[in-house]
C-alpha positions as CSV (number, residue, x, y, z in Angstrom):
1,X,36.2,-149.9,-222.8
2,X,36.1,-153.5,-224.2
3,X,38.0,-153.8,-227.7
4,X,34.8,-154.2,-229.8
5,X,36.3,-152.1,-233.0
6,X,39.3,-153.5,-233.5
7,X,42.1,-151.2,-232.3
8,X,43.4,-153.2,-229.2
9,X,47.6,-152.6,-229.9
10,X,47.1,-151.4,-233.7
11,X,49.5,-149.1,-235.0
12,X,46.9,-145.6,-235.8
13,X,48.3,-142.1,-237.2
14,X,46.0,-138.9,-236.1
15,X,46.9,-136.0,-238.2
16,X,45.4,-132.5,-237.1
17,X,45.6,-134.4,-234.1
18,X,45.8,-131.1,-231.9
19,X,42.2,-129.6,-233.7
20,X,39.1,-130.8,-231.5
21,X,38.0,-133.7,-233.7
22,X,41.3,-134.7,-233.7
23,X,41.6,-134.7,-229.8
24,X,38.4,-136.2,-229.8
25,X,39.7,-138.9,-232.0
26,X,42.5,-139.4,-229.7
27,X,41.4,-139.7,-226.6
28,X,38.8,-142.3,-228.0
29,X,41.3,-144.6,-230.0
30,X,43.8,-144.4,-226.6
31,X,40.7,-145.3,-224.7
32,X,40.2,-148.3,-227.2
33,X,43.8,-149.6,-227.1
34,X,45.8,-148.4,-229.9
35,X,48.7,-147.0,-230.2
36,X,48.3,-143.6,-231.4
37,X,51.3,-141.6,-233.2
38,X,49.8,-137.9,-233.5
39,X,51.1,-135.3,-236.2
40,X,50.0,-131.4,-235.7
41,X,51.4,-128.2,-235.6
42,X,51.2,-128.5,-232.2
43,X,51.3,-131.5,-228.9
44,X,47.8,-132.2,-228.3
45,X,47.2,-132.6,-224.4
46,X,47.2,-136.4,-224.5
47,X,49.5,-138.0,-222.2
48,X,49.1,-141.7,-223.8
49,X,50.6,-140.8,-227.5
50,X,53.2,-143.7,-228.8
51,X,54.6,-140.6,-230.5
52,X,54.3,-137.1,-230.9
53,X,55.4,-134.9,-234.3
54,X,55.6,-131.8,-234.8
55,X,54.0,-130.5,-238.2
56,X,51.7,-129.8,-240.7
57,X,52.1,-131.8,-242.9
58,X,52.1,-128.7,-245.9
59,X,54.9,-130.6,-247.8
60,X,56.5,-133.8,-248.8
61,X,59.6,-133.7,-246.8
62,X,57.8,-133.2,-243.7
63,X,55.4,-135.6,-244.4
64,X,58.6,-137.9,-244.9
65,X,60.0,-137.5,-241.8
66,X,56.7,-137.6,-240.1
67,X,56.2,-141.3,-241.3
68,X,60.0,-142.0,-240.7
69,X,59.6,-141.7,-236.9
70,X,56.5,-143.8,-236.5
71,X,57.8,-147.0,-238.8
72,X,56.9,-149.0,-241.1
73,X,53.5,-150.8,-240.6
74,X,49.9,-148.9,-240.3
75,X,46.8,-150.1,-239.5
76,X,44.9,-146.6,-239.8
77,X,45.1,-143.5,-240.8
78,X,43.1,-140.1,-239.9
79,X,42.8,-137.1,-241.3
80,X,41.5,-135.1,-238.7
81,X,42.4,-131.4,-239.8
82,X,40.4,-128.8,-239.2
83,X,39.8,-127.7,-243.2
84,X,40.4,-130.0,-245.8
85,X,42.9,-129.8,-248.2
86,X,42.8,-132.2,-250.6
87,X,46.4,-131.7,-252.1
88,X,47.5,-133.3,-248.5
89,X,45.3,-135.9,-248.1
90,X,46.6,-137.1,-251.4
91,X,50.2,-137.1,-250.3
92,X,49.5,-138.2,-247.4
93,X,47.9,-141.1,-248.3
94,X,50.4,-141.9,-251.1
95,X,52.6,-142.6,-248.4
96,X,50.6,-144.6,-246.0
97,X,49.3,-146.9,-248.2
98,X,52.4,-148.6,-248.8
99,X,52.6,-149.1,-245.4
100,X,49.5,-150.7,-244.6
101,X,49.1,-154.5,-245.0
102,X,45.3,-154.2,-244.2
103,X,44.3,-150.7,-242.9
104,X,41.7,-148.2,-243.7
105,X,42.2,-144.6,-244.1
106,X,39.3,-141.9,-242.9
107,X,38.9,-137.8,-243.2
108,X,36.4,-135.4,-242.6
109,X,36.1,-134.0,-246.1
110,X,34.6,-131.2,-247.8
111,X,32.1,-132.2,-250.8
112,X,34.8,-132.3,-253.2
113,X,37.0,-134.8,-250.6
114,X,33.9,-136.8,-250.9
115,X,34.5,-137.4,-255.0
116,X,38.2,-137.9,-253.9
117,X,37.2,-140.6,-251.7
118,X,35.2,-142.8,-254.2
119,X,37.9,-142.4,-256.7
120,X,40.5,-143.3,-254.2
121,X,38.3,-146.3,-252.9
122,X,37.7,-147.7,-256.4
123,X,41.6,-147.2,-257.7
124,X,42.4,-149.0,-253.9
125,X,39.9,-151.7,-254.4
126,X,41.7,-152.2,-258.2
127,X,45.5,-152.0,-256.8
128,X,45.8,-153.1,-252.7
129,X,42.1,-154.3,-251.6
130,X,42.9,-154.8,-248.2
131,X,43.2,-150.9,-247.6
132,X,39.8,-148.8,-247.3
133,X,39.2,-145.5,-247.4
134,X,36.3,-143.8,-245.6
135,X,34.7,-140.4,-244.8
136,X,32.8,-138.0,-242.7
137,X,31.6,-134.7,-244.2
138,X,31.9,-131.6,-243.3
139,X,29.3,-130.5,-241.5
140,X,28.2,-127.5,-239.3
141,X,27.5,-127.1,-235.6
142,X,28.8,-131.4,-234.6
143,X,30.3,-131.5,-231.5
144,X,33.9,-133.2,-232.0
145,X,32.8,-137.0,-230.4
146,X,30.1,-136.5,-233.2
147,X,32.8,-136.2,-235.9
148,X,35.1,-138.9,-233.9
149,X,33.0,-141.9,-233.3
150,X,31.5,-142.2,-237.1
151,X,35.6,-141.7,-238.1
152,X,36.7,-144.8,-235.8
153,X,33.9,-146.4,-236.9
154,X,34.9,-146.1,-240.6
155,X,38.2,-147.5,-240.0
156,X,37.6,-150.4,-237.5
157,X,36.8,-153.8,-238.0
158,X,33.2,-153.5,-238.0
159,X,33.6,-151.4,-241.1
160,X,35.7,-154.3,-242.9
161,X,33.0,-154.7,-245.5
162,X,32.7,-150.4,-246.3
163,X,35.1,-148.4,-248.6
164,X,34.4,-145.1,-250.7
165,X,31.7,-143.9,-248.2
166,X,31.8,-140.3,-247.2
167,X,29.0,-140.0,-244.3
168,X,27.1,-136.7,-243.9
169,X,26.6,-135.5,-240.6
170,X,22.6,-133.9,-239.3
């Protein structure tokens, strides 16, 4: 598949990367050129990872030594769990941001994780502009490439122009 998003040999993390959107998510951003570093509980069936960890992310220290094995500059981040929790995402994402030189973060979130993404898109825009943050909601009954594509979308470079969206889904 021709690079037409923007992920040709950027750096991408995939947490909840073993759930099916984040497999989904996966397969599509190998597919598009990245290099994808996965973090779940356990090693999603994708041969092409740059790197695999193992965990979920439920505290700082892991989430530490998660981002200590994949380095120090990230061009996206998703959030690809099966439920949100929004007490993650925020760590998480205090420690990706620092990282990212331009990047965009994405989720599926819940309706509250849709307030948390405006807020977190206008303190972004205030504090490091060149990072975005992005997206889907929760829905019911989406097959996982229904949940992927609008979350690859959301963080590519054919989103450059979009923060503090959180997309419903039919």
């Amino acid at each position: 598949m021709r690079d037409a998003l923007g992920y040709a040999g950027k750096r991408v993390i995939v947490a909840g990367a073993a759930s099916e959107v984040g497999l989904a998510t996966v397969e599509i951003l190998v597919e598009l050129g990245a290099e994808v570093h996965a973090i779940a509980d356990h090693r999603p069936e994708q041969p092409a990872l740059a790197s695999f960890t193992d965990s979920d992310l439920g505290d700082p220290g892991r989430i530490e030594s998660a981002f200590a094995r994949i380095g120090s500059v990230v061009n996206a981040f998703f959030d690809c769990h099966a439920t949100f929790d929004l007490d993650r995402l925020q760590a998480i994402t205090e420690r990706v941001v620092p990282l990212m030189v331009d990047g965009a973060i994405a989720g599926v979130v819940s309706a509250a994780g849709a307030a948390w993404v405006r807020e977190m898109a206008a303190t972004l825009l205030a504090t490091t502009p060149s990072v975005r943050v992005n997206g889907v909601l929760e829905g019911s009954g989406e097959a996982p490439y229904e949940v992927a594509w609008p979350l690859v979308f959301l963080n590519s470079t054919r989103a450059s122009g979009l923060t503090g969206a959180a997309l419903p889904l039919r």
